[in-house]
TORDO-83633 format. One record per residue (C-alpha): residue in three letters; x, y, z. Coordinates in pm, whole numbers, plus 50000, padded with zeros to 5 digits. Example, Ala and Ser with C-alpha at 12.3 -4.5 7.8 and 13.67 -1.06 7.14 Angstrom:
BEGIN
ALA512304955050780/SER513674989450714/
***
This chain:
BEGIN
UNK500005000050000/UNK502185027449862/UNK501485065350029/UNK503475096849838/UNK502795127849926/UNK505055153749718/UNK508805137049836/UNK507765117850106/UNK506625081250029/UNK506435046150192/UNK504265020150167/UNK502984995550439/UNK503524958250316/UNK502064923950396/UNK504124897550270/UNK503754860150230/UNK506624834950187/UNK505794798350110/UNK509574779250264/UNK510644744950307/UNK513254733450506/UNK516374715450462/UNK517334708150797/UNK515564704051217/UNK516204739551238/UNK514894766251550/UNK515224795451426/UNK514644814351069/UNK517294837350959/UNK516214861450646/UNK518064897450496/UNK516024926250617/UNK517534960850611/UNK516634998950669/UNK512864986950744/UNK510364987251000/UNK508964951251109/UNK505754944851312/UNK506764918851511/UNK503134912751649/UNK502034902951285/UNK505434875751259/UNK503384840851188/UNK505364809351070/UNK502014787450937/UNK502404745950993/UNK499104743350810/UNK497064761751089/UNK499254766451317/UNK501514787051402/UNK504654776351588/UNK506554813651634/UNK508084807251979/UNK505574831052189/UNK507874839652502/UNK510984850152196/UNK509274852351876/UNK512164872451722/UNK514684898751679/UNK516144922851468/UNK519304938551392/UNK518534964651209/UNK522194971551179/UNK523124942251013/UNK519524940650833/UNK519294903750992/UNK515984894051109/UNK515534865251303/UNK512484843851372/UNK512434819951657/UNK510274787751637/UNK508634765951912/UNK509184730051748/UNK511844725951417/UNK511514725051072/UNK510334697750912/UNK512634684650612/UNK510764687150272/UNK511194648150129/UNK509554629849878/UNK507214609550199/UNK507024645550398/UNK506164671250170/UNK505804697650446/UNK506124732050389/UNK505684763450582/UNK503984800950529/UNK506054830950670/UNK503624863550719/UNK504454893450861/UNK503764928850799/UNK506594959550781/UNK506404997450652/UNK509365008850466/UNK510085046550422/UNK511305052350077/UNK513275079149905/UNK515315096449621/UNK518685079749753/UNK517015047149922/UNK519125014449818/UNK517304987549636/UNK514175003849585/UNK514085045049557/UNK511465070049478/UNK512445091149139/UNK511345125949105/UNK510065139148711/UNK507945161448529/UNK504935160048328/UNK503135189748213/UNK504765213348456/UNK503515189948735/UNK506355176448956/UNK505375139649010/UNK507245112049195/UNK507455072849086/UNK508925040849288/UNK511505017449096/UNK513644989449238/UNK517264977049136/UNK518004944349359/UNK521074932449177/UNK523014921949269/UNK522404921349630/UNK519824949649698/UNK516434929449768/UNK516984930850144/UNK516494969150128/UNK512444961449916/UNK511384929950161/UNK512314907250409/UNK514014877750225/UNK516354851650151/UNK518884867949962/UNK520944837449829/UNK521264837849432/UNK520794800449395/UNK517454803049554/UNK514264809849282/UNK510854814549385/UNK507774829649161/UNK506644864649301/UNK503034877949292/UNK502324913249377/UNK499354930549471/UNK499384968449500/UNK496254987149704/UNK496275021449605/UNK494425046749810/UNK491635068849715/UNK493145100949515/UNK493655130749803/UNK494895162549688/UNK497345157449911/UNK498665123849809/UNK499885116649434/UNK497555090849292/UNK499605063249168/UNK499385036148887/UNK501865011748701/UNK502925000148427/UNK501914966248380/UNK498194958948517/UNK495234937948617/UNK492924968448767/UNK489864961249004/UNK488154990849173/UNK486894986749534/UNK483474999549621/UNK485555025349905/UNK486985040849535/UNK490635017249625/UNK492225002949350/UNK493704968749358/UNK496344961549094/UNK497264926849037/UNK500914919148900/UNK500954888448638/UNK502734865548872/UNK506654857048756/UNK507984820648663/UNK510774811948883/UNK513604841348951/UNK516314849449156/UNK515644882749361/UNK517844899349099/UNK515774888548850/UNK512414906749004/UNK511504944148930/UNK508844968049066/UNK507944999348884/UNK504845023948992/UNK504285051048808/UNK501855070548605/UNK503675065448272/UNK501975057747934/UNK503135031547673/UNK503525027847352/UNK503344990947205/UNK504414970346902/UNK504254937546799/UNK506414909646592/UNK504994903146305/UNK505654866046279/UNK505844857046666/UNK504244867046985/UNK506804886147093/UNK505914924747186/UNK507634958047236/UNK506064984447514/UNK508055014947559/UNK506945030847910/UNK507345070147981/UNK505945105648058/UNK502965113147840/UNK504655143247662/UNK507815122647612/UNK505985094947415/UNK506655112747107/UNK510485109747132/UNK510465073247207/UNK509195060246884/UNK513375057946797/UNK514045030647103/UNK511025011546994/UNK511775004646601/UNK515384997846720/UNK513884971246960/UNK511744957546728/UNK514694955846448/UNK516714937046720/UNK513804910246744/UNK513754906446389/UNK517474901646380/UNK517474873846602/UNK514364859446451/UNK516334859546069/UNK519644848946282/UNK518214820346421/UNK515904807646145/UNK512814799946384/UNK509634815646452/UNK510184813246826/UNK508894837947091/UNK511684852947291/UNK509324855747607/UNK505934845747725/UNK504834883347792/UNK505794912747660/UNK508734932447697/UNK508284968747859/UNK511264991647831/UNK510925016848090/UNK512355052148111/UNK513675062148452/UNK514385096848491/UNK517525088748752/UNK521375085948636/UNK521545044448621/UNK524175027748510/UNK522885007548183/UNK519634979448226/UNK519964952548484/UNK521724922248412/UNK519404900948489/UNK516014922648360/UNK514134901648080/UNK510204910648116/UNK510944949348267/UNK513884965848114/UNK514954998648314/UNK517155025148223/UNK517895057848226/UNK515665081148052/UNK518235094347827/UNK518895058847714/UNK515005056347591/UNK514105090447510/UNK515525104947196/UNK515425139447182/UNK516835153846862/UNK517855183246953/UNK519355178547286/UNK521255140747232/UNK524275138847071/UNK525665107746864/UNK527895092747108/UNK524595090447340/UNK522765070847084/UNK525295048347013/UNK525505039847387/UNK521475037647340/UNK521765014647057/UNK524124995947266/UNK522884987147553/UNK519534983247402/UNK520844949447161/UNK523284938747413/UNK520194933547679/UNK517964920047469/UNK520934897247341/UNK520854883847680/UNK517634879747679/UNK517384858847355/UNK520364839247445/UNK518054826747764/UNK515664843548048/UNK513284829648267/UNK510214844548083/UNK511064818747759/UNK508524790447685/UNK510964766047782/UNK513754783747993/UNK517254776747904/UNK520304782748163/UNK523854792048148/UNK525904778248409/UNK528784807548363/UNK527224839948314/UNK530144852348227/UNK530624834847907/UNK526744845747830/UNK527934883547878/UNK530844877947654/UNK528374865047370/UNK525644886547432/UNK528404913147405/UNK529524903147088/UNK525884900046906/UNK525044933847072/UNK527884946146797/UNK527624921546542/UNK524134936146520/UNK524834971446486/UNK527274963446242/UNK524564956646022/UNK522234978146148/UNK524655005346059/UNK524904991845708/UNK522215014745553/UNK519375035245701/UNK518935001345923/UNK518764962346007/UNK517294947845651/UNK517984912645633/UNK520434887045688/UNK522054889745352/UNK523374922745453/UNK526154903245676/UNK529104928345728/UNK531884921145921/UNK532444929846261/UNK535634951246168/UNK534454987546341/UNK532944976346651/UNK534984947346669/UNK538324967746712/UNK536324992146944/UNK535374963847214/UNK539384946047152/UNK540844982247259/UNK538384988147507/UNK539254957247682/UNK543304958447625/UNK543084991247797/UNK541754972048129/UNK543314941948096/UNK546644945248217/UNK548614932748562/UNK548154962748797/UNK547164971749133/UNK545394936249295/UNK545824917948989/UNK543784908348706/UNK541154879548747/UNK541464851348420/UNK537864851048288/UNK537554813648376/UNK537784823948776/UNK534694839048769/UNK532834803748736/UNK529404801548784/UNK529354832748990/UNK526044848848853/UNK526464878948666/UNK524534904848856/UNK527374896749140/UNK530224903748889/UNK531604941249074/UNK531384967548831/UNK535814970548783/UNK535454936748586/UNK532194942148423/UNK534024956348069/UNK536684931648118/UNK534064902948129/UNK532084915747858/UNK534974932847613/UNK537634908847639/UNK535294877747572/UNK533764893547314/UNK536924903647128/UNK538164862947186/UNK535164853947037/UNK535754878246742/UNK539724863046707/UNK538194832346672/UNK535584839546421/UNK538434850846192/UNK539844824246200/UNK537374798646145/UNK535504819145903/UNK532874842345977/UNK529874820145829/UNK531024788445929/UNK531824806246268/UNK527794823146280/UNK526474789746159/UNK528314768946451/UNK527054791846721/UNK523484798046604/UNK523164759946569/UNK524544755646902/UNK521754780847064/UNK518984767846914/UNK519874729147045/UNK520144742047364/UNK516894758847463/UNK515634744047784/UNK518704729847875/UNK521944742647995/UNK524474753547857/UNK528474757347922/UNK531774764247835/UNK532734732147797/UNK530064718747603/UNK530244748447380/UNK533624746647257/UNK533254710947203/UNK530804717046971/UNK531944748046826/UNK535094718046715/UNK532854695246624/UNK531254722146356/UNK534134738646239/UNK537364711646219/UNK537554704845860/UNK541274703445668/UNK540334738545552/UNK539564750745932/UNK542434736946110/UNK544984752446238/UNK548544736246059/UNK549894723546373/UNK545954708246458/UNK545344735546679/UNK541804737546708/UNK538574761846836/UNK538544745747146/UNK542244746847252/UNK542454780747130/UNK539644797347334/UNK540134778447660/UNK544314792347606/UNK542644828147644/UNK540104819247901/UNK542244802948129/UNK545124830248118/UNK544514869648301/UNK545774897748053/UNK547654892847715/UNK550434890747484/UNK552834913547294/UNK554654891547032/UNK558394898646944/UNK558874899146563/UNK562434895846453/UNK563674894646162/UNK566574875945992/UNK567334893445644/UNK570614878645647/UNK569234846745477/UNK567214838245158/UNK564214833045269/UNK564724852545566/UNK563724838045845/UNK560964851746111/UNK561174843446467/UNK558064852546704/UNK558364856747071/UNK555914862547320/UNK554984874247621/UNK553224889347867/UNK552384924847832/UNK552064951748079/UNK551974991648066/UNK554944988548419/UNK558154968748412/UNK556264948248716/UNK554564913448596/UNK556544910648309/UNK557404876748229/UNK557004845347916/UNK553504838247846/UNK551944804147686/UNK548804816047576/UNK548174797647206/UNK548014823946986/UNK546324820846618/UNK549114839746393/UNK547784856846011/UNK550314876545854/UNK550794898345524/UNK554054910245331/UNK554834941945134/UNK555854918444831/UNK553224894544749/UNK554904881244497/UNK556994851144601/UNK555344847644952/UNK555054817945068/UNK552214815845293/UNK550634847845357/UNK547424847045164/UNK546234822045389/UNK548794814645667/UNK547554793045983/UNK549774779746260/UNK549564786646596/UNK552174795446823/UNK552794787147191/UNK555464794347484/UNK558734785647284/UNK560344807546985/UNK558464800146702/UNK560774805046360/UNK559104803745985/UNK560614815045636/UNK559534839945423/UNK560434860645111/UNK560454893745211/UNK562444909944959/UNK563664937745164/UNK559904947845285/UNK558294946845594/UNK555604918145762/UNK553124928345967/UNK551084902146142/UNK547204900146269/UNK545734905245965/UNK542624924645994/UNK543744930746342/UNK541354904646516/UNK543794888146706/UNK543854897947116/UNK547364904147103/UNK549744934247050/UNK553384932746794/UNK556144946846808/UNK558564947246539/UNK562524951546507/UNK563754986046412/UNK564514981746123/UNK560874966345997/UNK559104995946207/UNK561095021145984/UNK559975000045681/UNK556205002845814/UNK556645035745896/UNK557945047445538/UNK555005030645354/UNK552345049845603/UNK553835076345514/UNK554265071345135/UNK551725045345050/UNK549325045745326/UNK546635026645174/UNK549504997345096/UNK548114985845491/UNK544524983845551/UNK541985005245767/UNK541924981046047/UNK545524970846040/UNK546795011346046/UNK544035012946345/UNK545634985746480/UNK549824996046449/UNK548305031846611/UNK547205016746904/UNK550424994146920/UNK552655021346874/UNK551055044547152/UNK551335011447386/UNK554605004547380/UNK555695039047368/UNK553975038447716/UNK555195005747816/UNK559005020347739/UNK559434992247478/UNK559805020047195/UNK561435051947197/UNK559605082047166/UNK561885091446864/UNK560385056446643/UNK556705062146786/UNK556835094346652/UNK558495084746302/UNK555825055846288/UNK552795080546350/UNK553865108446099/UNK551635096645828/UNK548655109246043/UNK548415141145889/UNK547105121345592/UNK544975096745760/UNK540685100745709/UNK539695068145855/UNK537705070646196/UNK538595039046306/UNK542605046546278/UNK541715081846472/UNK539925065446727/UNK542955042746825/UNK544655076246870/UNK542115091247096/UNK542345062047272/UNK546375058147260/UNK546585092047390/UNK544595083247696/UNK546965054747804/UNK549815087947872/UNK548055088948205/UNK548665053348332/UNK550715056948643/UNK554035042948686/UNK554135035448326/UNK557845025448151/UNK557795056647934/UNK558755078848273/UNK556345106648124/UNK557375140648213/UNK555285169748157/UNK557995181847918/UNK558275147147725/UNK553625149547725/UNK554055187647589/UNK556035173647352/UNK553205147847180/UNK550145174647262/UNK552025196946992/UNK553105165646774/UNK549175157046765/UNK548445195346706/UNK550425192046412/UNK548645164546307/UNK544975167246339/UNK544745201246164/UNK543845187045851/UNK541025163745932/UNK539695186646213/UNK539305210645896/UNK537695185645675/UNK535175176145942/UNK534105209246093/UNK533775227445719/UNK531665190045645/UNK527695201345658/UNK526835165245637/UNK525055152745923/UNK525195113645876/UNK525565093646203/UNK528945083046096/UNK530085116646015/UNK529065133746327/UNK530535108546514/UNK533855115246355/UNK533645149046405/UNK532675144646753/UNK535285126246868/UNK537795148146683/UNK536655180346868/UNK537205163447165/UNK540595146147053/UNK541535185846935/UNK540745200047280/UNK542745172747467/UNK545915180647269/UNK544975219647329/UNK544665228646936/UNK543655265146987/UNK541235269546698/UNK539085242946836/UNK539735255447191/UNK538375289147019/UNK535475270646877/UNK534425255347145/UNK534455287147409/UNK532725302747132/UNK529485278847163/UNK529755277347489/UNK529585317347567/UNK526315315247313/UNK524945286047526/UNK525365310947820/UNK523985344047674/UNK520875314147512/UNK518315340847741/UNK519635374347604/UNK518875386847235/UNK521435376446953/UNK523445406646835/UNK524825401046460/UNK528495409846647/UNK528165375646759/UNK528155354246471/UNK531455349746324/UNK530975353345912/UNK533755319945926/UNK531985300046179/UNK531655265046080/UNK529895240246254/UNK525975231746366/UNK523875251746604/UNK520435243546741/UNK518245270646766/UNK514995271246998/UNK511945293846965/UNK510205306547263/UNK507445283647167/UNK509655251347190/UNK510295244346865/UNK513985237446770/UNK516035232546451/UNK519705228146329/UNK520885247846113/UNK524355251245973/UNK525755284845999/UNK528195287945751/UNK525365282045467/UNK522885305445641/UNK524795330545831/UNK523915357845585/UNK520405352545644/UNK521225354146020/UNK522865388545971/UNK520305400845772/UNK517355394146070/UNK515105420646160/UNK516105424446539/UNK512545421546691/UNK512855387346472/UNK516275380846666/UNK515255384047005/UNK513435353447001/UNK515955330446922/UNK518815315247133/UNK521605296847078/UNK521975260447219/UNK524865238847203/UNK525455214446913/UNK525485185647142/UNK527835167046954/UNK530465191647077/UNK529405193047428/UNK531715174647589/UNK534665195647405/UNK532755228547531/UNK532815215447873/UNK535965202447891/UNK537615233347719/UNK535665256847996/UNK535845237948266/UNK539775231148220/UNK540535269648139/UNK538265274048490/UNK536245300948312/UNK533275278948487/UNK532505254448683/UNK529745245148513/UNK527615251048838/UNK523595258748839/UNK520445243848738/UNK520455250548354/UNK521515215248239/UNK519065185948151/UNK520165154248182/UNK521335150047838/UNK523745178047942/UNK524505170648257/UNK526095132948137/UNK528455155047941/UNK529285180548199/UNK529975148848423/UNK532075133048140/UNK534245162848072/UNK534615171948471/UNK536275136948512/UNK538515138248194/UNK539635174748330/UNK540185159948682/UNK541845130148561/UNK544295149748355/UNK544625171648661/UNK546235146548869/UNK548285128848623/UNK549805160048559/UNK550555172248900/UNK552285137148994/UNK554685135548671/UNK558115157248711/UNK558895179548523/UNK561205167548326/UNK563885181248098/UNK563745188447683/UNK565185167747482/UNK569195176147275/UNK567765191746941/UNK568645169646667/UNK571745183946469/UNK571815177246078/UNK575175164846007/UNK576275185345653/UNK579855192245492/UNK580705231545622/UNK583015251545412/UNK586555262845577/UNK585055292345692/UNK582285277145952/UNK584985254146064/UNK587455283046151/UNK584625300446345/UNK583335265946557/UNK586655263346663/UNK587395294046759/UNK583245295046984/UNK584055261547116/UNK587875273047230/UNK586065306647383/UNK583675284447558/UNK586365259247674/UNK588215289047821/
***
C-alpha cells in the first residue's frame, strides 16, 4: 500500500513466503535492512498453526539488516514421503526515498507537474532493502504482487503502474494485480509504479511484443528506442531461422528519469534505464549518446534471447560470464549491420564485425593489464552469477570475451563461425548450457582440413588458452634478412603498461600475417599455425619489405617489430598509406602508443611511425589515437612521462589533426557516421589543446550562456563552421548550419532576433565543457543543464580531473638535445666553431 505525498513516500507491506526446510532447524534467519517490522504480525504457518516461539518470537538487527524468527518445534525436512512446507507472514512499513538502496522513489515532470514514481534495482544484492528475504542467488521462487492504492487526496499523488490487472473497490481503492513471475532469483524481480503511458508494438511473425513506458509528453520521442527494439527482434528471429517467441509476455522498456548505470543484468520482462537511454530527443542528444542507446539496448535484449526465465521453455547458462561475453559480441555484430544502411534489413546484409569489433578489443586491452590487485582470468569467475560480477570487471568480462570470440571467428571463418554458434543456441533451449560443452561443439562444427589450424590447433584449445590466462600478449617479431628466405622468429609474452609482471606467456596464439611483396610469399594469403610458449621460427620472402602480422587486426594480442621493419612500416604509412589496411593502420596506432607507454619503443620511432597521420581520414585509425593518447596517464608507466616529454606529443598531435579537424568541421553533412567523427575529433583537438578548436568551442559555449539574452549580429562569426540548434520561445527547435545561412542570420530584423537563442550542438558538448571547465572560466555550476547535458558536463569534469592529477604527479622533466643535421661546412664555419668552442672551453 504505497502513500506519496510530494517527496515523502512509503508504503505499508504484507508479505507472504511459502519455505521448506532443509534441515531440524529453530530459528529462521532472512536479509532485512533499513525497514520497520511488526513483530506482532510475525506468523510461521504449519498448516494452521503457528509455531513462532511466543515467550521470543524474534529479533532484529537492524544494523546488520538480519531478522531473526524463533520457532517453538523445528523445521520439518521437505522429502519425497514429507512434503511439508511452511507460510512466513508478517507485515513491515518501509520509508522510501530519492537515495534509498534497492528500491528508491524518482522525482520527474509531466506537464509542469512535479510527480514522483517508485522503481527497484536488487542486483546484485539489493532485495533486502524492498522485503524481508532470503537473499541467496541460487534460491528461485515465483513472486506475485498486489498493489492497494488509496483513494486520490489532493494531498497524496495518485499512483498507477505500468503493467496491470485493475479492480476498483466499492471505498473508490484500486487493487492492481501483478501477472505473477515464473521462477527468479531476487535479481531477476523488478517493481515499477508510476503514472507513465506506453507505447506498444508487435512481431509480426511471433508473439513477441515491444512496450516502451514514459511521461505522456515524452511518448513522442520514444518512437526511435522502439523500432530499434523491434529491428533487434527481427534480427534474432532471421539469425536464428525459427519463429520462436523470445518471452511469454511482453517486453516493457521503461524510462527512469535517475542517472543508472545501463539495464539490469538480469532484467528480461521489465527493462529499466535511464531516461536518456530511451528518450531520443533530437535536439538535445548527441551521437555518442545514441550509440551507447543502441548499445545497451541489443546487448540486453541479446541476453535475453540467448536465455531468460520468461522463455517458453527456459534455458540456463551455468557461467554467466561466458553469456555476457556473447551477448556482448551479438550486441555489435548487430549494429554492424544495422549501421549498414538507414537500418537492420535482412540477413544477407552480413558485414563484418571490423568497426565495433576493434572498438570492444581496445576497450578491453586498455583494462586488461597486471596492475594494482591483479587481474582475474575470465575462467575464475565460474558460475558466479552475473549480477554479482563488481562493476571494475564488468568491461573486462564483457569486452575481452567478446573480442576472443571475434579472434576466433576470423579464424574459422565468419559464416562457418555464425552457423556453429546459432546451431549451438537453438539445440540448447531448455537445457543448459556451458563452456565446455560449447567449445566442444563449436570443434565439432568447424574442424575440417580447411579450418584447422597447421599444427591441429583447434577452436577449442584456442579459446580455453585465452580463458584460462589473466591479461595478454605482445609478440616479438624479429627478423633475419641475412638469409634467403629470411627467416621470422616470434616471441611472446606477457604484456604490461609497468616493468612489474613482466614475464613469458603460453597463451596459444592464432598467427595471420601479410608482406609488402606478394609476389613470392610463401604463405601469407592464407597462413595458419599457431604459436605457443617457445620461439616460434618460419621462412619467408620478404624481399627487403616489411611483415606485419594480425591481419585484419582480430587477434587479442599486440606486435612489436625490430627497428629496422618499424622504419619499413613507417615509410609506407607515410608514402603509401593505403598499401596497409583501415583496420591494420588502426591497429599499428594503438600498438605504437602502447609500447611507447610501456618504454618498449622510443619516443623518437613512435613518433616516426605516426607521421603519416596528417594524411589519415579513417575514423577507426583516429579513434585508436584518441584512445592511445589516453593510456599517457597510466601511472608508473615505463615511458617515465614528464610533463615536458607529454608537451612534447600534445604539439606533435596539434600538428597532426589540423587537417582532418578542417575537413570535418567545414563538412555540413550530418550522417551518424560523420558526426561521430567529428565528435570525437573536437574532443581529441581540445585534449591536445589545438587553439582553433579551443576557440570554437568557448565560442558555443559563451552563446549557450547568453541562450536568454537577444542575439546581436556581432556575435556570429561570418567563418563560423559548425551546427547550432536554435529554439523558439514556443519550443520548437532546429539545426541549422551556419556557415550556409549566416547571411540570412545577419540580415534578421532584430525584433525577429530576440526570440531566438543559441543552444549547444550537442555533439560538441563534451569539448565545450571540457575546454571551459579546464581553462576554469566555469564550473559549470547551476540548474540550467538537463540530463542529456548534465552526462556531458559529468564526462568532461572527470577527463579534466583526471588529467589534473596525472599531471601534478609527473616531474617535470627536461627537453630533449635538438637533433643536429650532420652537413659538409666550408673552411670558413669550421674556423669560426673552433674558435666559439675554444672561447667556451676557456
Amino acid at each position: 500500500m504505497p502513500y506519496i505525498y510530494g517527496g515523502h513516500c512509503f508504503y505499508d507491506c504484507h508479505i507472504v513466503i511459502t519455505v521448506i526446510a532443509n534441515a531440524n532447524i529453530n530459528m529462521i534467519e532472512m536479509e532485512a535492512k533499513n525497514m520497520t517490522i511488526k513483530g506482532e504480525s510475525i506468523q510461521v504457518m504449519k498448516g494452521n498453526h503457528d509455531i513462532v516461539n511466543k515467550p521470543r518470537p524474534y529479533s532484529y538487527d537492524g544494523y546488520r539488516g538480519k531478522l531473526m524468527i524463533y520457532l517453538s518445534e523445528p523445521l520439518i525436512p521437505y522429502k519425497g514421503n514429507n512434503q511439508q512446507y511452511y507460510l512466513i507472514k508478517m507485515n513491515f512499513m518501509k520509508e522510501v526515498t530519492e537515495d534509498s538502496e534497492g528500491v528508491f522513489l524518482v522525482k520527474y515532470d509531466e506537464d509542469r507537474v512535479t510527480k514522483y514514481m517508485i522503481q527497484t534495482r536488487l542486483s546484485p544484492d539489493k532485495a533486502k532493502y524492498f522485503i524481508p528475504c532470503f537473499d541467496n542467488p541460487r534460491f528461485e521462487s515465483a513472486f506475485k504482487f498486489t498493489v492497494y492504492v488509496a483513494p486520490e487526496d489532493r494531498h497524496m499523488q495518485y499512483t498507477n503502474t505500468s503493467i496491470i490487472i485493475l479492480f476498483r473497490l466499492p471505498d473508490k481503492r484500486f487493487i492492481i494485480n501483478y501477472v505473477p513471475s515464473p521462477q527468479v532469483t531476487l535479481s531477476q524481480v523488478t517493481f515499477h509504479q508510476s503514472q507513465f503511458q506506453g507505447i506498444k508494438t508487435s512481431s509480426i511473425y511471433t508473439n513477441d511484443a515491444l512496450i516502451v513506458w514514459a511521461p505522456r509528453h515524452k511518448l513522442k520521442n520514444c518512437y526511435y528506442i522502439l523500432d530499434l527494439g523491434e529491428n533487434i527482434l527481427q534480427f534474432f528471429r532471421d539469425y536464428s531461422m525459427l519463429n520462436r517467441s523470445i518471452t511469454t509476455g511482453p517486453i516493457n522498456i521503461i524510462a527512469i528519469p535517475k542517472d543508472l548505470e545501463g539495464y539490469e543484468v538480469g532484467s528480461w520482462n521489465v527493462l529499466t534505464n535511464n531516461a536518456i537511454r530511451v528518450i531520443n530527443e533530437p535536439e538535445f542528444i548527441s551521437i555518442q549518446q545514441i550509440e551507447r542507446m543502441n548499445f545497451e539496448l541489443a546487448q540486453q535484449l541479446s541476453r535475453v534471447w540467448l536465455g531468460n526465465p520468461g522463455e517458453p521453455t527456459r534455458t540456463r547458462w551455468r557461467e554467466e560470464w561466458f553469456k555476457e561475453g556473447i551477448a556482448t559480441y551479438l550486441a555489435y555484430y548487430y549494429l554492424t549491420q544495422y549501421h549498414h544502411g538507414d537500418g537492420y534489413q535482412s540477413m544477407k546484409f552480413k558485414r563484418p564485425l571490423d568497426y565495433y569489433g576493434l572498438q570492444m578489443k581496445h576497450s578491453a586491452m586498455l583494462v586488461d593489464w597486471q596492475h594494482g590487485a591483479g587481474l582475474r582470468a575470465l575462467q575464475d569467475f565460474g558460475n558466479e552469477p552475473a549480477a554479482n560480477i563488481f562493476w571494475r570487471w564488468k568491461q573486462l568480462v564483457t569486452m575481452k570475451t567478446a573480442s576472443i570470440l571475434w579472434m576466433v571467428e576470423n579464424w574459422i571463418g565468419s559464416q562457418r563461425f555464425h552457423q556453429a554458434l546459432v546451431k549451438y543456441i537453438n539445440n540448447k533451449r531448455g537445457l543448459y548450457i556451458s563452456l565446455q560443452d560449447f567449445m566442444t561443439n563449436l570443434d565439432h562444427d568447424t574442424v575440417e582440413c580447411f579450418h584447422q589450424f597447421f599444427n591441429g590447433s583447434t577452436a577449442s584449445k584456442v579459446l580455453n588458452s585465452w580463458f584460462r590466462h589473466s591479461g595478454y600478449p605482445v609478440i616479438s617479431v624479429q627478423v633475419l634478412r641475412d638469409r634467403t628466405p629470411n627467416a621470422i622468429q616470434l616471441k611472446q609474452s606477457r604484456f604490461s603498461f609497468t616493468h612489474e609482471h613482466r614475464r613469458e606467456s603460453d597463451y596459444l596464439i592464432p598467427i595471420s600475417y601479410f608482406v609488402q611483396d606478394m609476389s613470392n610469399c610463401y604463405n601469407c594469403y592464407q597462413p595458419r599455425f599457431t604459436i605457443g610458449r617457445q620461439t616460434y621460427t618460419f621462412s619467408e620472402n620478404l624481399n627487403n619489405g616489411w611483415i606485419i602480422l594480425n591481419t585484419n587486426a582480430s587477434g587479442y594480442y599486440r606486435v612489436n617489430y625490430d627497428k629496422y621493419t618499424w622504419k619499413l612500416i613507417a615509410k609506407t604509412l607515410k608514402d603509401d598509406l593505403f598499401m596497409i589496411s583501415e583496420l591494420n593502420r588502426a591497429q599499428i596506432v594503438n600498438d605504437v602508443f602502447a609500447l611507447y607507454v610501456s618504454g618498449d619503443m622510443s619516443q623518437d620511432l613512435a613518433m616516426r611511425i605516426l607521421d603519416f597521420l596528417d594524411q589519415e581520414r579513417s575514423l577507426m585509425v583516429w579513434e585508436s589515437v584518441a584512445s592511445g593518447y589516453e593510456m599517457f596517464k597510466i601511472e608508473d608507466a615505463g615511458c617515465k612521462m614528464t610533463k615536458v616529454i607529454y608537451s612534447e606529443w600534445q604539439r606533435f598531435l596539434r600538428r597532426k589533426i589540423v587537417t582532418i579537424y578542417k575537413i570535418l568541421t567545414n563538412n555540413i553533412e550530418q550522417q551518424p557516421q560523420t558526426r561521430l567523427f567529428r565528435s570525437k575529433i573536437l574532443e581529441l583537438a581540445c585534449a591536445v589543446k589545438y587553439q582553433t578548436c579551443l576557440d570554437y568551442v568557448d565560442l558555443l559555449y559563451k552563446q549557450w550562456r547568453a541562450r536568454n539574452q537577444s542575439i546581436k549580429t556581432s556575435d556570429v562569426d561570418p567563418d563560423y563552421t559548425g551546427v547550432v540548434t536554435v529554439e523558439t520561445n514556443g519550443g520548437n527547435s532546429f539545426a541549422y548550419c551556419v556557415h550556409f545561412y549566416v547571411h540570412l542570420l545577419l540580415n534578421f530584423n532584430e525584433t525577429l532576433m530576440h526570440f531566438l537563442y543559441y543552444r549547444i550542438d550537442p555533439d560538441s558538448r563534451v569539448a565545450c565543457y571540457y575546454a571551459t571547465y579546464e581553462a576554469q572560466k566555469s564550473t559549470l555550476d547551476g540548474n540550467n543543464f538537463n540530463a542529456y547535458e548534465i552526462e556531458d558536463k559529468n564526462t568532461a569534469i572527470h577527463i579534466v580531473r583526471r588529467e589534473n592529477h596525472f599531471i601534478y604527479k609527473i616531474p617535470r622533466g627536461e627537453p630533449r638535445p635538438e637533433n643536429y643535421t650532420m652537413t659538409t661546412p666550408d673552411p670558413i664555419t669550421v674556423v669560426c666553431n673552433k674558435v666559439f668552442l675554444e672561447n667556451i672551453w676557456l
